[in-house]
C-alpha positions in Angstrom: -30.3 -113.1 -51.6 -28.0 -111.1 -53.6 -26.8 -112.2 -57.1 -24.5 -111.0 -59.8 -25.7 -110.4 -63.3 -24.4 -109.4 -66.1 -26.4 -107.4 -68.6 -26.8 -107.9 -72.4 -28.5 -105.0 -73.7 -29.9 -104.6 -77.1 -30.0 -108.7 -78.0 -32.2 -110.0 -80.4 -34.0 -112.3 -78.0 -34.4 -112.1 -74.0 -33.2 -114.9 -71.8 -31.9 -115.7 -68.2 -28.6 -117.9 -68.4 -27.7 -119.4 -64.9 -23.8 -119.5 -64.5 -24.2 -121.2 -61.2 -25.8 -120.4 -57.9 -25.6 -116.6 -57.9 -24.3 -115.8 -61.4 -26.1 -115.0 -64.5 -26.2 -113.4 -67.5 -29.7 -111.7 -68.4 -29.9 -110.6 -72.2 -33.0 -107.7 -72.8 -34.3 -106.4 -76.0 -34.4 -102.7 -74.8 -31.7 -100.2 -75.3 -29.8 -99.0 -72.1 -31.2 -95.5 -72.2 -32.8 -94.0 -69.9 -32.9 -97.3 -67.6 -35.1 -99.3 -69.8 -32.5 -102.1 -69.8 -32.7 -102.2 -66.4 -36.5 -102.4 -66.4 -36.0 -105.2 -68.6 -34.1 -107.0 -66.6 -35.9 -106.7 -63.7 -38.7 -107.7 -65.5 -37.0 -110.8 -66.7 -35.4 -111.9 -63.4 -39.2 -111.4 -62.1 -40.4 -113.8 -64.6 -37.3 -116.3 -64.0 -37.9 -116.7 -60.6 -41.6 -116.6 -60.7 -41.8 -113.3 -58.8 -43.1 -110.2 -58.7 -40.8 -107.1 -60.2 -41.1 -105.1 -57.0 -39.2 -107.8 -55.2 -36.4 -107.6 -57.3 -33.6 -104.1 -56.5 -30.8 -102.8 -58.4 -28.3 -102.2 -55.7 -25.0 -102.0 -57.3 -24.3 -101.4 -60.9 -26.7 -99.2 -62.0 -25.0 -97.9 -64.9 -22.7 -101.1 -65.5 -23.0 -104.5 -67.3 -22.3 -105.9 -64.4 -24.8 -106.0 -61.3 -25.6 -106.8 -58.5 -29.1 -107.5 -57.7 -31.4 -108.2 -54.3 -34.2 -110.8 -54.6 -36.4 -110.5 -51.5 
């Protein structure tokens, strides 16, 4: 399943907001340096969907607010 995301790095608290079926926005603590944003938001995506983090890939976006991720 691929979904889009948009990021929110640097918030002052982290959440997953469901736009609707494959659009959210997913707001991280972490700075985007260095990919620690994207950690983040791995990590909270993993959490959302009750997960583990290695099922969850970047593959578009990398460097973008906007992403597109792959949940296997």
């Amino acid at each position: 399943m691929h979904i889009n995301v948009k990021a929110k790095p640097n918030a002052r608290e982290e959440k997953v907001e469901k736009i609707d079926e494959n659009n959210y926005i997913v707001s991280v603590k972490e700075k985007p340096e260095k990919g620690k944003a994207n950690d983040a938001i791995k990590n909270a995506l993993a959490v959302y969907f009750k997960i583990a983090s290695a099922r969850i890939k970047i593959v578009g976006g990398y460097s973008s607010r906007n992403k597109i991720i792959e949940v296997i």
